[in-house]
CHARMM internal coordinates of N, CA and C (Angstrom, degrees):
IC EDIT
DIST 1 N 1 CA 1.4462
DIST 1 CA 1 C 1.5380
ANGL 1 N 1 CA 1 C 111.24
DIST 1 C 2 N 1.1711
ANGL 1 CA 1 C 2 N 125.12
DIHE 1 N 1 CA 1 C 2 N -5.45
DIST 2 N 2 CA 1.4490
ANGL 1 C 2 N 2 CA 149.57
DIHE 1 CA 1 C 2 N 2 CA -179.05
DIST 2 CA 2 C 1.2673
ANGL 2 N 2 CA 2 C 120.33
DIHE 1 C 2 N 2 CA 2 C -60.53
DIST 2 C 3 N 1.5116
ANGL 2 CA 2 C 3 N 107.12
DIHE 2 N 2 CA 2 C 3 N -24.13
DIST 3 N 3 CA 1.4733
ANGL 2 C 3 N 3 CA 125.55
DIHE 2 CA 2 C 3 N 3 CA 179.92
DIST 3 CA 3 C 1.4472
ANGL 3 N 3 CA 3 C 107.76
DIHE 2 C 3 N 3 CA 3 C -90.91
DIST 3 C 4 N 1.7579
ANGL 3 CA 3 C 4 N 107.94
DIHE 3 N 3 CA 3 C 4 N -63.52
DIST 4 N 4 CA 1.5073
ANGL 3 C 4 N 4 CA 102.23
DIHE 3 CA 3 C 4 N 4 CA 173.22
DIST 4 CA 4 C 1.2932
ANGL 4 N 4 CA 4 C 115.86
DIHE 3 C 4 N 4 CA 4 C -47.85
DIST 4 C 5 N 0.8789
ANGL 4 CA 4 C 5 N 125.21
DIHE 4 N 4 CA 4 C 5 N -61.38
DIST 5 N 5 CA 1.5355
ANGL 4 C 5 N 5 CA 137.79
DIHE 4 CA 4 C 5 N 5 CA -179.32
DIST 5 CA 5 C 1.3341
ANGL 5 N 5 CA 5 C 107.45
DIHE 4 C 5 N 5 CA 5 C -13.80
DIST 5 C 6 N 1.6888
ANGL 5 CA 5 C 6 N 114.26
DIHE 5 N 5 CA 5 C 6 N -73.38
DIST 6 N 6 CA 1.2088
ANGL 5 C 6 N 6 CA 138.59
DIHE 5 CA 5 C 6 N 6 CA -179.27
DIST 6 CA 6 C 1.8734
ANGL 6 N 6 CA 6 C 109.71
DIHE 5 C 6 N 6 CA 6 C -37.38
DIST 6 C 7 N 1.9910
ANGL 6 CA 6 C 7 N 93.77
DIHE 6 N 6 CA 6 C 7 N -41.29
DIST 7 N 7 CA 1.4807
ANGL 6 C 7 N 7 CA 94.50
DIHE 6 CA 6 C 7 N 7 CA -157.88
DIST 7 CA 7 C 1.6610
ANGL 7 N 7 CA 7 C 93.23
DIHE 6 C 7 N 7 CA 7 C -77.98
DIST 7 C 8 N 1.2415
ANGL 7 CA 7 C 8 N 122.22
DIHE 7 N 7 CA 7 C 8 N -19.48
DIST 8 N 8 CA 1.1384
ANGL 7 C 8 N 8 CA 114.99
DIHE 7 CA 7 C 8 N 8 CA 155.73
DIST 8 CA 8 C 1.6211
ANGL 8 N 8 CA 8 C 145.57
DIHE 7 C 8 N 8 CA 8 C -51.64
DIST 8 C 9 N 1.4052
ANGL 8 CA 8 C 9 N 89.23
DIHE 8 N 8 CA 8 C 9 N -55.08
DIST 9 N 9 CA 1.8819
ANGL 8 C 9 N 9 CA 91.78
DIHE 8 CA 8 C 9 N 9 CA 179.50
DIST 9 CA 9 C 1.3673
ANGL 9 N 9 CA 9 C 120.64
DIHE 8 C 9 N 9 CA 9 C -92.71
DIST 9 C 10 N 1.2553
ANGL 9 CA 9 C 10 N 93.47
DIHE 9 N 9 CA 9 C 10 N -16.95
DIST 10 N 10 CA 2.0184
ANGL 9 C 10 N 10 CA 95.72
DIHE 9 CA 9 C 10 N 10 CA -175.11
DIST 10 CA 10 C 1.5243
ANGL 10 N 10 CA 10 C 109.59
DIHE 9 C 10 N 10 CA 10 C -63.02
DIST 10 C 11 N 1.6458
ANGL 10 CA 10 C 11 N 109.42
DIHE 10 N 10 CA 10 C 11 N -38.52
DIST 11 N 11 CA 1.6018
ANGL 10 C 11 N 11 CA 100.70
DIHE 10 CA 10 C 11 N 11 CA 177.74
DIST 11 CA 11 C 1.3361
ANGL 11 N 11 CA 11 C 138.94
DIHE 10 C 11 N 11 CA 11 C -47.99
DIST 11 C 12 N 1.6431
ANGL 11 CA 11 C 12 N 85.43
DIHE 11 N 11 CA 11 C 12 N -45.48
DIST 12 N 12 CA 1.6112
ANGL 11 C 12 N 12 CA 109.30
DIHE 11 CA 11 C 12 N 12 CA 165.01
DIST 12 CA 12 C 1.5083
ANGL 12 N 12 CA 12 C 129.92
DIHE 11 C 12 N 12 CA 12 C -84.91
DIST 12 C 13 N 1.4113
ANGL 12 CA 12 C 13 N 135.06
DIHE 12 N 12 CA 12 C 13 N 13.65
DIST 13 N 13 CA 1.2486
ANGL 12 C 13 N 13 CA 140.39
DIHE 12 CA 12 C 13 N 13 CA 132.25
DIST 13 CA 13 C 0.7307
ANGL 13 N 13 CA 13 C 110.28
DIHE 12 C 13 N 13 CA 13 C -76.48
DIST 13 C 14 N 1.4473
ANGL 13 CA 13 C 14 N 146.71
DIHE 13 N 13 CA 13 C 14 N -48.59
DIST 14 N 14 CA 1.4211
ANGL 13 C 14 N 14 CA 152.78
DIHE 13 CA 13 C 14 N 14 CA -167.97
DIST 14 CA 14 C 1.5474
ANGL 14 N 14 CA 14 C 100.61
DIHE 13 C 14 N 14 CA 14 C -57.34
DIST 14 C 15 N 1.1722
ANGL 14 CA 14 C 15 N 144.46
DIHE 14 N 14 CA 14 C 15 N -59.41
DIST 15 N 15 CA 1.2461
ANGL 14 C 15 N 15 CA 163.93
DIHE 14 CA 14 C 15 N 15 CA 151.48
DIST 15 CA 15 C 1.5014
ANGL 15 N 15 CA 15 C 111.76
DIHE 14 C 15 N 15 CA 15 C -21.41
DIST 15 C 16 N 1.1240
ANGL 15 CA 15 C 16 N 100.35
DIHE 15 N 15 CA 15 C 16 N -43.22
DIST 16 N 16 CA 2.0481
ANGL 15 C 16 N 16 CA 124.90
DIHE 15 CA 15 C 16 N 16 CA 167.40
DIST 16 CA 16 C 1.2401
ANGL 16 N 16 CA 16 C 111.28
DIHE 15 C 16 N 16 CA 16 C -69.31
DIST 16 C 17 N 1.6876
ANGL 16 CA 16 C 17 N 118.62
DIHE 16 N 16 CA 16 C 17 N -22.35
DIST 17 N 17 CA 1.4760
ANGL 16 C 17 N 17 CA 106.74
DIHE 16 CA 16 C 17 N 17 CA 173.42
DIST 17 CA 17 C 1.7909
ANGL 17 N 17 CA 17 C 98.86
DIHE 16 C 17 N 17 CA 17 C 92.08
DIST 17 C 18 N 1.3633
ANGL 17 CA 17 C 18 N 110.85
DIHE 17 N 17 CA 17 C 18 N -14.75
DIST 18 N 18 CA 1.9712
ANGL 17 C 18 N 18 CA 104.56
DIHE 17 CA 17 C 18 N 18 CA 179.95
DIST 18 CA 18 C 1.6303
ANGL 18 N 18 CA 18 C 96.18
DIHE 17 C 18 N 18 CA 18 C -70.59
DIST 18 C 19 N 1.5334
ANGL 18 CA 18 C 19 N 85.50
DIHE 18 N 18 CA 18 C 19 N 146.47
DIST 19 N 19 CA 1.3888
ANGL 18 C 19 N 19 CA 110.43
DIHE 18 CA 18 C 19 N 19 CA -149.72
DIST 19 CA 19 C 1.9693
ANGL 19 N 19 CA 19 C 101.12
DIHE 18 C 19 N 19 CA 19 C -106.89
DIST 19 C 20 N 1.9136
ANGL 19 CA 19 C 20 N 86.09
DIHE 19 N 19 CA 19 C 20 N 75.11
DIST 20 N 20 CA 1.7432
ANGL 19 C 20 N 20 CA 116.15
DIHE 19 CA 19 C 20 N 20 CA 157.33
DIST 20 CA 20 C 1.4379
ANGL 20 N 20 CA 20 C 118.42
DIHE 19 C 20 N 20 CA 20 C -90.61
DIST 20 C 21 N 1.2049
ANGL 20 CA 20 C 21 N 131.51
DIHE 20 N 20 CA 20 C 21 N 97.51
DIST 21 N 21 CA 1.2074
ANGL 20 C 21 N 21 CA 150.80
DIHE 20 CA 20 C 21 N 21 CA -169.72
DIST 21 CA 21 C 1.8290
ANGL 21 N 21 CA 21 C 96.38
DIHE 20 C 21 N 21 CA 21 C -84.72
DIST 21 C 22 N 0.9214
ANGL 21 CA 21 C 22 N 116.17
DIHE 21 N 21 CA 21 C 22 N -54.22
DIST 22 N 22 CA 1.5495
ANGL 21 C 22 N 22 CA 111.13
DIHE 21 CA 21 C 22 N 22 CA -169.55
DIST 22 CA 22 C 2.0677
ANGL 22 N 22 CA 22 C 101.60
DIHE 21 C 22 N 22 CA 22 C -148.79
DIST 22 C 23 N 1.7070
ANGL 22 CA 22 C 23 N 106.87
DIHE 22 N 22 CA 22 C 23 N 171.76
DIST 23 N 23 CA 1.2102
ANGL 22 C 23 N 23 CA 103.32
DIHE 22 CA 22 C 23 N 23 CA 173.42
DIST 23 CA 23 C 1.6886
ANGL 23 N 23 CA 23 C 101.01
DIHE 22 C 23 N 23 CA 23 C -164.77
DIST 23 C 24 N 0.9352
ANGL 23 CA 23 C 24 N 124.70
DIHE 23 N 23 CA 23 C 24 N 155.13
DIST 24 N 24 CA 1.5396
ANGL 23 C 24 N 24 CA 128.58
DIHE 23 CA 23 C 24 N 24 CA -158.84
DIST 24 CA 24 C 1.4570
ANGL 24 N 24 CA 24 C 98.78
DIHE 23 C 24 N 24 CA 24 C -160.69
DIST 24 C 25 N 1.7239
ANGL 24 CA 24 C 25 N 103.18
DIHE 24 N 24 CA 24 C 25 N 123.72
DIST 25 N 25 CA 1.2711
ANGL 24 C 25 N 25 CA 117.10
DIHE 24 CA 24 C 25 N 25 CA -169.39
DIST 25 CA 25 C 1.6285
ANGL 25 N 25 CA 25 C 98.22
DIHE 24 C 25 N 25 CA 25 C -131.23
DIST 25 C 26 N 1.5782
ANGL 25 CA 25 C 26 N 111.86
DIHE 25 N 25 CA 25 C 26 N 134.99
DIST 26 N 26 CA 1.4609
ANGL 25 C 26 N 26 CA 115.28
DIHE 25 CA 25 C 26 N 26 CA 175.31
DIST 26 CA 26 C 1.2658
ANGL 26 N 26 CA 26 C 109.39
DIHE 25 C 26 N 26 CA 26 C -123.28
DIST 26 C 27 N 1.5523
ANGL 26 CA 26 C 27 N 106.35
DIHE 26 N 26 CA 26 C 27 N 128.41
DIST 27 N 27 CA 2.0825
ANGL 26 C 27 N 27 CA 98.54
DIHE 26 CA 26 C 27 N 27 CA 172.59
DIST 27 CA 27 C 1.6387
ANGL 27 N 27 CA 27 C 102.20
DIHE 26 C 27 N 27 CA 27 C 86.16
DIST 27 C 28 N 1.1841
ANGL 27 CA 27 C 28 N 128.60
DIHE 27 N 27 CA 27 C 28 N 29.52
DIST 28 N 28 CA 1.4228
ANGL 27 C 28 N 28 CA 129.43
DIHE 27 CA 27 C 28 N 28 CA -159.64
DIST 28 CA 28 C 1.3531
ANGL 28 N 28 CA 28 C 114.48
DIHE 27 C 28 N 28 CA 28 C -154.13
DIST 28 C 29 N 1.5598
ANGL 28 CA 28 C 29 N 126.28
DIHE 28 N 28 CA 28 C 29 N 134.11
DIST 29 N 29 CA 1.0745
ANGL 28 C 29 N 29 CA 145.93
DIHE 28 CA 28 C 29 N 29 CA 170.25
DIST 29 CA 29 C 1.2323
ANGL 29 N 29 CA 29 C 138.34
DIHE 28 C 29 N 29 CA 29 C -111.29
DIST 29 C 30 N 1.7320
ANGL 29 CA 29 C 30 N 133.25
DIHE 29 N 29 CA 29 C 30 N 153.36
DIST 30 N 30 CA 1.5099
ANGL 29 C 30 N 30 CA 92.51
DIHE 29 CA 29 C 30 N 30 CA -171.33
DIST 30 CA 30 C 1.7419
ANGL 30 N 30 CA 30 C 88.76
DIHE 29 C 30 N 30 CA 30 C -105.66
DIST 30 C 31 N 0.9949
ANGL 30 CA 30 C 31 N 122.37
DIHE 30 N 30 CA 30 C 31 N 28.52
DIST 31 N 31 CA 1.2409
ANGL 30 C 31 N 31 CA 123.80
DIHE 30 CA 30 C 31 N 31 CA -161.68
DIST 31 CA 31 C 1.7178
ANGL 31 N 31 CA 31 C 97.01
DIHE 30 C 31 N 31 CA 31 C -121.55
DIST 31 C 32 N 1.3059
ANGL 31 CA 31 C 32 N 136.30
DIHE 31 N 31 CA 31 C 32 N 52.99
DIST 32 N 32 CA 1.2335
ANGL 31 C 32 N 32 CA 139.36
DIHE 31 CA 31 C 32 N 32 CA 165.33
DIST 32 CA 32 C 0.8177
ANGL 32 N 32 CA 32 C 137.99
DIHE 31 C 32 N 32 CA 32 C -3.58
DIST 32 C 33 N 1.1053
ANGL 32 CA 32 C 33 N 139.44
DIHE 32 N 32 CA 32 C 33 N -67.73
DIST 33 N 33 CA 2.0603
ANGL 32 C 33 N 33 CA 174.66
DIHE 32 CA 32 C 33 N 33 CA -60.45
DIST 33 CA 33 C 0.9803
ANGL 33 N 33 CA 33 C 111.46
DIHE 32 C 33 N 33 CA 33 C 123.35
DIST 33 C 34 N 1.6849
ANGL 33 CA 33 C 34 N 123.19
DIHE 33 N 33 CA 33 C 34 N 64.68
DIST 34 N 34 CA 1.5511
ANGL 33 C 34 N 34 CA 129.04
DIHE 33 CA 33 C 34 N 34 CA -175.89
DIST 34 CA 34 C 1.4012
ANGL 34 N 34 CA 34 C 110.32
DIHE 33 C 34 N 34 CA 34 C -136.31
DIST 34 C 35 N 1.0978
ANGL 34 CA 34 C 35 N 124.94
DIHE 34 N 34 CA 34 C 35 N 141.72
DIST 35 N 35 CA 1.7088
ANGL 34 C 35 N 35 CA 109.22
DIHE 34 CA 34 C 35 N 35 CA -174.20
DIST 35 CA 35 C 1.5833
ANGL 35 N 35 CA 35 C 116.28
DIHE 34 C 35 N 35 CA 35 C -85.40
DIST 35 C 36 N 1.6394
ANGL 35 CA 35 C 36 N 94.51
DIHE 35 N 35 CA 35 C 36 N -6.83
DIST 36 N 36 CA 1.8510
ANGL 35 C 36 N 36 CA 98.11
DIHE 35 CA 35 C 36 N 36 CA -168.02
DIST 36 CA 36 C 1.7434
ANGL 36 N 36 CA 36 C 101.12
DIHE 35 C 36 N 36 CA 36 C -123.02
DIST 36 C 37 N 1.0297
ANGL 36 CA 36 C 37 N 103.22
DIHE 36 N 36 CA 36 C 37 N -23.94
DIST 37 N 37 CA 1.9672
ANGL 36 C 37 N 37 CA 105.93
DIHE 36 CA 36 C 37 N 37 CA 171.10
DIST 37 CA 37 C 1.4933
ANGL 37 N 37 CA 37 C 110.21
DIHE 36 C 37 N 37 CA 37 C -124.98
DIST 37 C 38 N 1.2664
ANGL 37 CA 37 C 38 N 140.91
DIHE 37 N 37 CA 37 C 38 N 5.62
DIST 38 N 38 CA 1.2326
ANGL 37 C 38 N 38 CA 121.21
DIHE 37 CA 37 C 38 N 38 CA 169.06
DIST 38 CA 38 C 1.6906
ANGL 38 N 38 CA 38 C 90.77
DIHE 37 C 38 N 38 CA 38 C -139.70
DIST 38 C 39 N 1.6876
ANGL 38 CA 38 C 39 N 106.36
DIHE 38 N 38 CA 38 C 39 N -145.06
DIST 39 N 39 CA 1.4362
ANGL 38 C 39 N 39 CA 127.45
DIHE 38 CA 38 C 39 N 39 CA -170.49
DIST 39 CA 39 C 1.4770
ANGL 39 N 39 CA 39 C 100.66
DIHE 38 C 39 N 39 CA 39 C -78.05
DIST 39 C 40 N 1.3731
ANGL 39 CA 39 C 40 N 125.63
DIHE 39 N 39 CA 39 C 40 N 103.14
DIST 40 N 40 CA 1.2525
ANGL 39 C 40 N 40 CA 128.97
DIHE 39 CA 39 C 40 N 40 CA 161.10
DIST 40 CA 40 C 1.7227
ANGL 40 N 40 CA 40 C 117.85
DIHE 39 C 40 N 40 CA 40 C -39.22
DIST 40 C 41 N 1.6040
ANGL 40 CA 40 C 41 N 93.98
DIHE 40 N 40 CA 40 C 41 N 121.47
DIST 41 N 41 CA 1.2102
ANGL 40 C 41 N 41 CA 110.55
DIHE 40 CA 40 C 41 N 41 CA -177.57
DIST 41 CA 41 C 1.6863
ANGL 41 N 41 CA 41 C 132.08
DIHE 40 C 41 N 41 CA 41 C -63.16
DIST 41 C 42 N 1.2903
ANGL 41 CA 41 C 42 N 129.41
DIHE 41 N 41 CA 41 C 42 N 27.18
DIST 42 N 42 CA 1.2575
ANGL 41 C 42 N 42 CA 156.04
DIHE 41 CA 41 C 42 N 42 CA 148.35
DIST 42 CA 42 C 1.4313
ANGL 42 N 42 CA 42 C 102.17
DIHE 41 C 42 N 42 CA 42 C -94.02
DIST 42 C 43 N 1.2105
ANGL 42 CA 42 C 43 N 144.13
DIHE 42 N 42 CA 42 C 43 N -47.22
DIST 43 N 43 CA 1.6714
ANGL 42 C 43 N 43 CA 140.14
DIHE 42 CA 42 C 43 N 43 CA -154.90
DIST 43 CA 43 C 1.8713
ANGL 43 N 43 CA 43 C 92.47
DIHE 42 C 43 N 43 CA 43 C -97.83
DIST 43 C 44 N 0.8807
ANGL 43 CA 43 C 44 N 122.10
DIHE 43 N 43 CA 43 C 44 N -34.03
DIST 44 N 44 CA 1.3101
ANGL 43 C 44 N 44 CA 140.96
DIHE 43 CA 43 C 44 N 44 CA 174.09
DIST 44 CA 44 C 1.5730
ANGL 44 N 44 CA 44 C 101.71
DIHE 43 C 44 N 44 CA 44 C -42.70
DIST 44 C 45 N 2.0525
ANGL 44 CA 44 C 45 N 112.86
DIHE 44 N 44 CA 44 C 45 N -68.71
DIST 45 N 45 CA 0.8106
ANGL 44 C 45 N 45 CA 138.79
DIHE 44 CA 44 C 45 N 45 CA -164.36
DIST 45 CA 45 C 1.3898
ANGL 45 N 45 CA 45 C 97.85
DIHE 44 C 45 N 45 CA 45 C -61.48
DIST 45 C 46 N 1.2858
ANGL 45 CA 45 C 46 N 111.47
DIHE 45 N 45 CA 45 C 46 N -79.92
DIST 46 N 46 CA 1.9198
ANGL 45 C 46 N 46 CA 117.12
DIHE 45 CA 45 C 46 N 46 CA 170.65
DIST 46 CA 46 C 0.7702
ANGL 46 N 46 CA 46 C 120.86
DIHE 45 C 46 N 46 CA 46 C -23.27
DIST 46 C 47 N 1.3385
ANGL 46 CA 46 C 47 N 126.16
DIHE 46 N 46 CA 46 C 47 N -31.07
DIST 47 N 47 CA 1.6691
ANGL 46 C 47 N 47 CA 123.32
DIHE 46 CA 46 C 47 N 47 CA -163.22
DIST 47 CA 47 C 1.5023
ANGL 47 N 47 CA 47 C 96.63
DIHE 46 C 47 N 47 CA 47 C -84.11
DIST 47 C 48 N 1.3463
ANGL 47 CA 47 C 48 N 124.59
DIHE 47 N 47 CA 47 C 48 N -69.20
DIST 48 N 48 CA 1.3429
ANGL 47 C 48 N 48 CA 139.63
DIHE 47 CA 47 C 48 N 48 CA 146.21
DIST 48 CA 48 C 1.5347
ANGL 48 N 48 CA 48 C 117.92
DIHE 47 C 48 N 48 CA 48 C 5.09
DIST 48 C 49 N 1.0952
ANGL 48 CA 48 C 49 N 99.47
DIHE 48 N 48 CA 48 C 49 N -70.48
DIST 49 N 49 CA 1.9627
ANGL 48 C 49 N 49 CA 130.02
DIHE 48 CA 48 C 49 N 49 CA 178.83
DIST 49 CA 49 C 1.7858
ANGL 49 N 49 CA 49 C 105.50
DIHE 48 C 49 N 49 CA 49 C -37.27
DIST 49 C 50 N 1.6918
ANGL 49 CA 49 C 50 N 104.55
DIHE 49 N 49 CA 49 C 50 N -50.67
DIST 50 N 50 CA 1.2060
ANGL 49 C 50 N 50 CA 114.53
DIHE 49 CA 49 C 50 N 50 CA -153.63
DIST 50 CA 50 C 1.4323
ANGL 50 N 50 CA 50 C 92.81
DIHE 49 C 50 N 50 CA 50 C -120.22
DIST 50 C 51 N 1.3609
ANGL 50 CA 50 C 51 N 140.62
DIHE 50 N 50 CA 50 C 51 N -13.66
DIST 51 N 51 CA 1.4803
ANGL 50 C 51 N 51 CA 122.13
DIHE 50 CA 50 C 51 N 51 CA 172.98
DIST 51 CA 51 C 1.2570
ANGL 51 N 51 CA 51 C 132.14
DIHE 50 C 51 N 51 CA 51 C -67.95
DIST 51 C 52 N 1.6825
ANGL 51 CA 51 C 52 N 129.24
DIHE 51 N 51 CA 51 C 52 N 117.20
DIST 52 N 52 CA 0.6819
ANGL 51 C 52 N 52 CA 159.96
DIHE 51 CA 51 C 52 N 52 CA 153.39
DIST 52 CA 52 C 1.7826
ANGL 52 N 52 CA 52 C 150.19
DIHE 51 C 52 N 52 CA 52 C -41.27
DIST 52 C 53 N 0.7853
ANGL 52 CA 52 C 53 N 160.43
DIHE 52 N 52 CA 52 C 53 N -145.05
DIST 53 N 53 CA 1.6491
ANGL 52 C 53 N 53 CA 155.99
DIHE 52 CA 52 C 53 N 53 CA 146.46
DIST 53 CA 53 C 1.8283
ANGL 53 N 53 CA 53 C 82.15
DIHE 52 C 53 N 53 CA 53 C -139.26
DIST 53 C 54 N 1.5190
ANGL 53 CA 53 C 54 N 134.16
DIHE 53 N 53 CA 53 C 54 N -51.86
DIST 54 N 54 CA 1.3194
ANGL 53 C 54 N 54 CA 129.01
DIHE 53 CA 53 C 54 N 54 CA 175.46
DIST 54 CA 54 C 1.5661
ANGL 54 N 54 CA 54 C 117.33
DIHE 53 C 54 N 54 CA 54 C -55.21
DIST 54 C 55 N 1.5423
ANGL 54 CA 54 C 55 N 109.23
DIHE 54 N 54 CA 54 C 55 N -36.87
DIST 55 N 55 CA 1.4365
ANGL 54 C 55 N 55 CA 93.51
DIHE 54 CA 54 C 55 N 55 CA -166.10
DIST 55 CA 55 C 1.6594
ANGL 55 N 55 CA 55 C 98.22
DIHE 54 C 55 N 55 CA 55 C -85.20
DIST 55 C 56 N 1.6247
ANGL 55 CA 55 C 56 N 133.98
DIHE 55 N 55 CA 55 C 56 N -24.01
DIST 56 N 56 CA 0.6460
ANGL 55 C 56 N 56 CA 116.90
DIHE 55 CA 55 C 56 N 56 CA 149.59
DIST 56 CA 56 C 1.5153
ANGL 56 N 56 CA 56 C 158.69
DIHE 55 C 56 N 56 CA 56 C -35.03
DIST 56 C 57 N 1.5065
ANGL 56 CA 56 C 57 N 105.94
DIHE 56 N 56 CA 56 C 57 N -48.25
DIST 57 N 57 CA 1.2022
ANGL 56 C 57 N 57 CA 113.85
DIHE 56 CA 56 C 57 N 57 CA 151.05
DIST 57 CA 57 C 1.5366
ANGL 57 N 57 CA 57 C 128.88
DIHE 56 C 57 N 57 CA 57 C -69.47
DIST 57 C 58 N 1.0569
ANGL 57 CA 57 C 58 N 109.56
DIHE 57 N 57 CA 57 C 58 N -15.69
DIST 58 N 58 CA 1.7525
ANGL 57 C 58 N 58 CA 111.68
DIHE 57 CA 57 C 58 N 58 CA 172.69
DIST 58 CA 58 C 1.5225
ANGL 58 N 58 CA 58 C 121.95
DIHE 57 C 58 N 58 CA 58 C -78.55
DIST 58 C 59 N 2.1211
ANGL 58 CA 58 C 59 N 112.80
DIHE 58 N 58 CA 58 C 59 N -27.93
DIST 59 N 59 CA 1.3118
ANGL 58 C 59 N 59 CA 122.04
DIHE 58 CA 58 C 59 N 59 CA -178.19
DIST 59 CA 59 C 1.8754
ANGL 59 N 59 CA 59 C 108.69
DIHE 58 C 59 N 59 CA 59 C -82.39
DIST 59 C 60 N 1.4060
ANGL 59 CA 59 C 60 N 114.12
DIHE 59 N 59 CA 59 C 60 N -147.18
DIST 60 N 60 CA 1.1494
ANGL 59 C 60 N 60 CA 121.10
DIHE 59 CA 59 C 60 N 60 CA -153.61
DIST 60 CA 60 C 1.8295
ANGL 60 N 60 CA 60 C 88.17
DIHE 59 C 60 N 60 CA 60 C -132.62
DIST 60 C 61 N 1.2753
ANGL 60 CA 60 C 61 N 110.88
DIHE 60 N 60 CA 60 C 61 N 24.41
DIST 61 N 61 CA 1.3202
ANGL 60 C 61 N 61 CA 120.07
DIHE 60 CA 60 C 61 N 61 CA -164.36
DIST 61 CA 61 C 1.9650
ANGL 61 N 61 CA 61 C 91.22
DIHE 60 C 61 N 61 CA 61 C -93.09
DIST 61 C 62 N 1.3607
ANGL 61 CA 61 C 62 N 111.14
DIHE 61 N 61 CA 61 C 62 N 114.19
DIST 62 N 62 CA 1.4584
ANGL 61 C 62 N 62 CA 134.02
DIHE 61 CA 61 C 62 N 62 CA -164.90
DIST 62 CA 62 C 1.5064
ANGL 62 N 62 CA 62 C 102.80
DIHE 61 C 62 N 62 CA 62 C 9.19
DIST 62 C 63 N 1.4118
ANGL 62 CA 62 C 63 N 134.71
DIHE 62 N 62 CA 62 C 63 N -135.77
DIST 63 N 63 CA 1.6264
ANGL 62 C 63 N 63 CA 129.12
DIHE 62 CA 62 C 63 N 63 CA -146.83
DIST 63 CA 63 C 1.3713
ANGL 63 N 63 CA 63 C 88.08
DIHE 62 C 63 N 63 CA 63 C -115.45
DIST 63 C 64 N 1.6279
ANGL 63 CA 63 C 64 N 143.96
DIHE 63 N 63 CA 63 C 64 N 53.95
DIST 64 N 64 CA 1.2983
ANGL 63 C 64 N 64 CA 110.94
DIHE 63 CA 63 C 64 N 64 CA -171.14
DIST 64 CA 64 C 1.7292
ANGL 64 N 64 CA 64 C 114.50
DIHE 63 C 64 N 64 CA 64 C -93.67
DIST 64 C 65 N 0.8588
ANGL 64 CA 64 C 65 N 137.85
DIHE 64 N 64 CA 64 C 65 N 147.97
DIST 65 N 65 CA 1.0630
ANGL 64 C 65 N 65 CA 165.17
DIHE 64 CA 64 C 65 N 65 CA -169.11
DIST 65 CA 65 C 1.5461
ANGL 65 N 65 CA 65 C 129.50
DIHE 64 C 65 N 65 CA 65 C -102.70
DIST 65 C 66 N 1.3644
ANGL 65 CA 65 C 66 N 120.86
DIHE 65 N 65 CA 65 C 66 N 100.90
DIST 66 N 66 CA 1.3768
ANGL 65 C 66 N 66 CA 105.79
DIHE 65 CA 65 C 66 N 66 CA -153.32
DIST 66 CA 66 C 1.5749
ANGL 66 N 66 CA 66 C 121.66
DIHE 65 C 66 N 66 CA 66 C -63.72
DIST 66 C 67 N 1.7016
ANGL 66 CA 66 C 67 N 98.69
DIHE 66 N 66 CA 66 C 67 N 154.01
DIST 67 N 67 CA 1.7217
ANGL 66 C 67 N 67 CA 94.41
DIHE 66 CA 66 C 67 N 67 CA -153.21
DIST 67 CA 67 C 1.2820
ANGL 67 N 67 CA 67 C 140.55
DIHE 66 C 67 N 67 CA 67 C 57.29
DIST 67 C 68 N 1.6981
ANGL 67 CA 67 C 68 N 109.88
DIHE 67 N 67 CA 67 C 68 N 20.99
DIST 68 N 68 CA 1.7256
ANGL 67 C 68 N 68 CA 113.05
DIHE 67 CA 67 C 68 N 68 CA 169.65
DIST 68 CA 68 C 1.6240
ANGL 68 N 68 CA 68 C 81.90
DIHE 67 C 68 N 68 CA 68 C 179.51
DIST 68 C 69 N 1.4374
ANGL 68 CA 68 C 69 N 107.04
DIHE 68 N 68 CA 68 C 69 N 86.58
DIST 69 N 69 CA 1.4853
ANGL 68 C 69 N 69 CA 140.01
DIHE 68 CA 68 C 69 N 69 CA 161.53
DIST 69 CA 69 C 1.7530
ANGL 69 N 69 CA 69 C 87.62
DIHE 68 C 69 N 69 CA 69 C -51.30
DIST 69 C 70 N 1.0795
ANGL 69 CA 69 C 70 N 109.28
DIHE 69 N 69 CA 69 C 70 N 143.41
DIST 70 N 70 CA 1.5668
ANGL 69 C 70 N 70 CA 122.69
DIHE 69 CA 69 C 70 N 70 CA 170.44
DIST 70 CA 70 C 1.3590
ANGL 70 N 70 CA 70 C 117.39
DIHE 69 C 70 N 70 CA 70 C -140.60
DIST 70 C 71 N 1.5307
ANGL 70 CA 70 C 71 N 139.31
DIHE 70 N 70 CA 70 C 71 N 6.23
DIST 71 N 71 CA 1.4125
ANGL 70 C 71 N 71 CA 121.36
DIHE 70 CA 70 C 71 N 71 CA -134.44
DIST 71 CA 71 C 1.7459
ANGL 71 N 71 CA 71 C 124.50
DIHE 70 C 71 N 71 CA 71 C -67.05
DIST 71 C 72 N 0.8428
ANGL 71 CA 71 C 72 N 123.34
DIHE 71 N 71 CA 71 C 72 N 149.09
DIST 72 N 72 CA 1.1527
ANGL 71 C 72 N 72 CA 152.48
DIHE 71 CA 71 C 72 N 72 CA -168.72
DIST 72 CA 72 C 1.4834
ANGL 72 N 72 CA 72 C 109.68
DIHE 71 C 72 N 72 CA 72 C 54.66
DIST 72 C 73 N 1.4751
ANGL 72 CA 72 C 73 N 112.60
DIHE 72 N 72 CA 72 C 73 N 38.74
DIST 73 N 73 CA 1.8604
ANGL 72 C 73 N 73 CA 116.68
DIHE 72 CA 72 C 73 N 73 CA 174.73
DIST 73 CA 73 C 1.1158
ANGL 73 N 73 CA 73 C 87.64
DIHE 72 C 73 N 73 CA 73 C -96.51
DIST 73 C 74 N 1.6050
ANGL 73 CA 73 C 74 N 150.12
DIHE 73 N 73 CA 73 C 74 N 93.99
DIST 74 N 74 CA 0.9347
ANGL 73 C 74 N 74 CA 136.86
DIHE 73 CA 73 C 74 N 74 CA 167.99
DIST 74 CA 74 C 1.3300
ANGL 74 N 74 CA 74 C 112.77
DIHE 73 C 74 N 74 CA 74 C -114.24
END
COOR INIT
IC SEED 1 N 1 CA 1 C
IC BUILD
C-alpha cells in the first residue's frame, strides 16, 4: 500500500513546495486492490476474512509478539 500511498501524498507536498527531488518504488503499485495490476480482489477479501491478532502472531509476519503486534520493528 506504500506505493498508493505515495501516489497519494507526494502530489500534495510537492504542491507545498517540500523539497522531494526524486522517489523510487520497488515491488509496488499504485493500484492496490486490482484484479489485473495489484492484489486481486478475492485474495484481498480472504486475507481480510481470516486476519487475526493470533494468526498474526503465529506467522512470520515481522517480530510480533503476543499482545504488542509490532510488524516490521525488528
Amino acid at each position: 500500500m506504500g506505493v498508493w500511498a505515495a501516489s497519494q501524498v507526494l502530489p500534495k507536498l510537492q504542491m507545498q513546495h517540500y523539497p522531494i527531488s526524486t522517489c523510487t518504488a520497488i515491488n509496488g503499485t499504485p493500484f492496490p486492490i486490482d484484479d489485473s495490476r495489484g492484489i486481486p480482489v478475492q485474495v484481498f477479501r480472504a486475507t481480510l476474512n481470516t486476519l487475526s491478532e493470533k494468526r498474526l502472531i503465529n506467522s512470520d509476519y515481522g517480530c510480533a509478539v503476543q499482545g504488542d503486534i509490532k510488524p516490521f520493528s525488528c
